[in-house]
C-alpha positions as CSV (number, residue, x, y, z in Angstrom):
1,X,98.3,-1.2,-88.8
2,X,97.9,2.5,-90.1
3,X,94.2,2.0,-91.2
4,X,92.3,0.5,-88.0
5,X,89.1,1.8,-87.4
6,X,88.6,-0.1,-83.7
7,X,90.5,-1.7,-81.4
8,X,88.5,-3.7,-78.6
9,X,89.6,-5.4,-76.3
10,X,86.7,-7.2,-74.3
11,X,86.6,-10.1,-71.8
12,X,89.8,-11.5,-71.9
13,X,90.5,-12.6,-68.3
14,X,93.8,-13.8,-68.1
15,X,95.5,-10.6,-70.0
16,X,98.0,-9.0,-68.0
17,X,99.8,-6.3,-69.8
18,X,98.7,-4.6,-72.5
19,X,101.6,-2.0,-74.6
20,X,100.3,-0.7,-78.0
21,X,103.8,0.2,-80.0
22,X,104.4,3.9,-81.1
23,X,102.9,5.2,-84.5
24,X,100.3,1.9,-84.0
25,X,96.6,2.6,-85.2
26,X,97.5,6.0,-86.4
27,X,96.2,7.3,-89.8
28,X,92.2,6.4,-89.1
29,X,89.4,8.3,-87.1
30,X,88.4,5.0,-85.2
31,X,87.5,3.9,-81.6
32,X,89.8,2.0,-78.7
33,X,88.0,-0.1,-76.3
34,X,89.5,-2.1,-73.2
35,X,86.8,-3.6,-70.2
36,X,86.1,-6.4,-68.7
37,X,89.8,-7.4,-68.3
38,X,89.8,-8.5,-64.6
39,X,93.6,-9.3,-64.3
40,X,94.9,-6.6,-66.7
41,X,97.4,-4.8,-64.3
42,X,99.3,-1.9,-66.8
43,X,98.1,-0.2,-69.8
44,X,101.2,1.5,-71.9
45,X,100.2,3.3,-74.9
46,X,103.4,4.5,-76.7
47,X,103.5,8.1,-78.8
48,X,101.4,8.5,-81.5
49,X,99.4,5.7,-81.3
50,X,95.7,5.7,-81.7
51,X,96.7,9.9,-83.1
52,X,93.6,10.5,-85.2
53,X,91.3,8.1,-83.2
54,X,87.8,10.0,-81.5
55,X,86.7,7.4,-78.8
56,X,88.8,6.0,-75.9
57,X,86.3,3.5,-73.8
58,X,88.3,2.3,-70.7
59,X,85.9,0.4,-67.8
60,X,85.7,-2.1,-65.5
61,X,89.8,-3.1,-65.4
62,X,89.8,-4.2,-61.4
63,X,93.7,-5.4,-61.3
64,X,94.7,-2.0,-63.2
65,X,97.4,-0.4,-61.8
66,X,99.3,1.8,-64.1
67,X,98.2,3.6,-67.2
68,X,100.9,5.3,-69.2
69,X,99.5,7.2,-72.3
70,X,102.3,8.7,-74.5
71,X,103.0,11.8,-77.0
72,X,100.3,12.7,-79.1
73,X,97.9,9.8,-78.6
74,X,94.2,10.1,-78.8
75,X,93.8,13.6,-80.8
76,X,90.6,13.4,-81.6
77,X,89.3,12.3,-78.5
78,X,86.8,14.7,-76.1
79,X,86.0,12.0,-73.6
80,X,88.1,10.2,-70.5
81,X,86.5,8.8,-68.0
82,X,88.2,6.9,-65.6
83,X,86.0,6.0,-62.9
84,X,86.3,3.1,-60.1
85,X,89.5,2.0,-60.6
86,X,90.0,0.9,-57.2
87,X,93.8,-0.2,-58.0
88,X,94.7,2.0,-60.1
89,X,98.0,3.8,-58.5
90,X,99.8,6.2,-61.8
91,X,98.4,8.0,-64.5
92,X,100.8,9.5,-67.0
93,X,99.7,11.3,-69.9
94,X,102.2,12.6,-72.7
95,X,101.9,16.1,-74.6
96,X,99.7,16.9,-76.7
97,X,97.3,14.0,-75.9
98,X,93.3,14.7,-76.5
99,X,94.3,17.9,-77.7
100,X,93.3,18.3,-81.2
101,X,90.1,20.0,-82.0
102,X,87.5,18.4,-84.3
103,X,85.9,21.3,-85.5
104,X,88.5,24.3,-85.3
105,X,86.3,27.1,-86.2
106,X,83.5,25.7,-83.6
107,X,82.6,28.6,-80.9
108,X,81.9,26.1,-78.4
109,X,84.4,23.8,-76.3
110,X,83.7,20.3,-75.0
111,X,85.5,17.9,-73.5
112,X,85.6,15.9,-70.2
113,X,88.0,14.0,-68.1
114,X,87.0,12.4,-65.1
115,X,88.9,10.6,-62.8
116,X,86.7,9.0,-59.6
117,X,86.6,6.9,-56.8
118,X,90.3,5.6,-57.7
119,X,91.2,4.8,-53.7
120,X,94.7,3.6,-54.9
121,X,95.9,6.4,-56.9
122,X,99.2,8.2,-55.7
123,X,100.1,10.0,-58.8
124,X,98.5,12.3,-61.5
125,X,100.9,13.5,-64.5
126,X,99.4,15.7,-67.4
127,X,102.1,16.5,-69.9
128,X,101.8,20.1,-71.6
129,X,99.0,21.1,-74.0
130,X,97.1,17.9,-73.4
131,X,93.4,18.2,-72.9
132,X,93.6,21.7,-74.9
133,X,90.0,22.0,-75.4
134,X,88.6,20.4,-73.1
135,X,86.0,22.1,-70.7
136,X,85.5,20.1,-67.6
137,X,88.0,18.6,-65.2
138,X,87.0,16.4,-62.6
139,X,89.1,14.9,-59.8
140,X,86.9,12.7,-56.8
141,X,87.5,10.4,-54.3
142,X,91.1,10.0,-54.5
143,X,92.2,9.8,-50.8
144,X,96.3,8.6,-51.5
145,X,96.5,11.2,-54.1
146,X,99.7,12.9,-53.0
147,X,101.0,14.4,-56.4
148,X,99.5,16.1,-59.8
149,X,101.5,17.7,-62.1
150,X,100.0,19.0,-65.4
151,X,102.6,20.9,-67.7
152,X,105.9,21.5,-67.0
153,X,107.1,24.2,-64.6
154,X,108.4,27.5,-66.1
155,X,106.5,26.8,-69.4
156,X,103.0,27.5,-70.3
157,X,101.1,24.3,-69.8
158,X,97.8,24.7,-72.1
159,X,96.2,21.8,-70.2
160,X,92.2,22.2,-69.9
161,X,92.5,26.0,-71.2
162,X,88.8,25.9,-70.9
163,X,88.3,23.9,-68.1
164,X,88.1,24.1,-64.1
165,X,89.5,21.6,-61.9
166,X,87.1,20.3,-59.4
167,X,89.0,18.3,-56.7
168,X,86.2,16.6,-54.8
169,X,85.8,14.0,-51.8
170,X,89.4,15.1,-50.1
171,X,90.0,14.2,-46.7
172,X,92.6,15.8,-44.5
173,X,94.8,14.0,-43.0
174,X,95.2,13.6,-39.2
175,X,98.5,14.9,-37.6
C-alpha cells in the first residue's frame, strides 16, 4: 500500500483497535482521517507509516485511550490537533514525526499542535526532533497530566525549535 493518497476512517462504531503496520501508506503526499469512532480505544501507528502524508484529521474518538505514533510518521504534516479527548490517558510520539519541512528555503515557520481539554491524560512523550518546524505548542486543560518528556535527556531534542509551550488551565494540587 506504498501509493495511497487517503486513508479515512469514518463512522465505524464498533472499531476498537486500530494498528497501521510499519512502512504502510508511505511513498504518497496524502491525507489520514479517523472520527466518529465512538468505541475506538488505542490508535498505534508503527514507524514510517503515513511518512510523506500532509494531513492527520483525528476528532471526536470518545473511548480513545492511547495513541502511539512511531518513527518518522507524518513528515509532511503541520497540523495536530487533539482536542476533547476526554479518555484519552498516553500520547507517544516517535522521532522525527511532523518534522519535515515542505518548503525548505521558506523564511516562515508554521505548524501547530494542540492538545486540550483531555481530563484523562497522565502522560505526554515527544521523541527527539519531532515537530521540528513547528511554531506553536499548546497544552490546556489537562488536570492528571503528571509527566511530559519531549527529547531525550543529555541530547539535543529539536522538538518545536520555533515554538513556545503554553501550558494552560493547571490546577495545583491540594496538600
Amino acid at each position: 500500500m506504498l501509493f495511497v493518497k487517503a486513508v479515512k476512517m469514518v463512522g465505524m462504531r464498533c472499531l476498537k483497535e486500530v494498528r497501521v503496520g510499519r512502512n504502510s501508506f508511505s511513498k504518497q503526499r496524502g491525507a489520514f482521517c479517523l472520527k466518529d469512532c465512538e468505541a475506538l480505544a488505542k490508535l498505534s501507528i508503527l514507524d514510517h507509516a503515513f511518512s510523506d502524508f500532509e494531513s492527520c484529521e483525528v476528532s471526536n474518538l470518545p473511548s480513545l485511550a492511547s495513541i502511539d505514533i512511531g518513527k518518522f510518521c507524518f513528515g509532511y504534516t503541520h497540523a495536530l490537533d487533539l482536542n476533547g479527548f476526554r479518555s484519552l490517558q498516553t500520547l507517544s510520539v516517535g522521532n522525527y514525526s511532523f518534522a519535515k519541512a515542505s518548503d525548505p528555503t521558506a523564511r516562515e515557520v508554521q505548524g501547530s499542535f494542540s492538545l486540550c481539554h483531555a481530563p484523562s491524560l497522565r502522560s505526554l512523550h515527544i521523541g527527539s526532533l519531532s515537530f521540528t518546524y513547528f511554531n506553536k505548542c499548546v497544552i490546556e486543560d489537562a488536570p492528571a497530566l503528571e509527566w511530559i518528556e519531549m527529547g531525550r535527556k543529555r541530547h539535543d531534542s529539536g522538538c518545536f525549535l520555533f515554538a513556545d509551550l503554553e501550558l494552560k488551565g493547571w490546577r495545583r494540587k491540594r496538600e
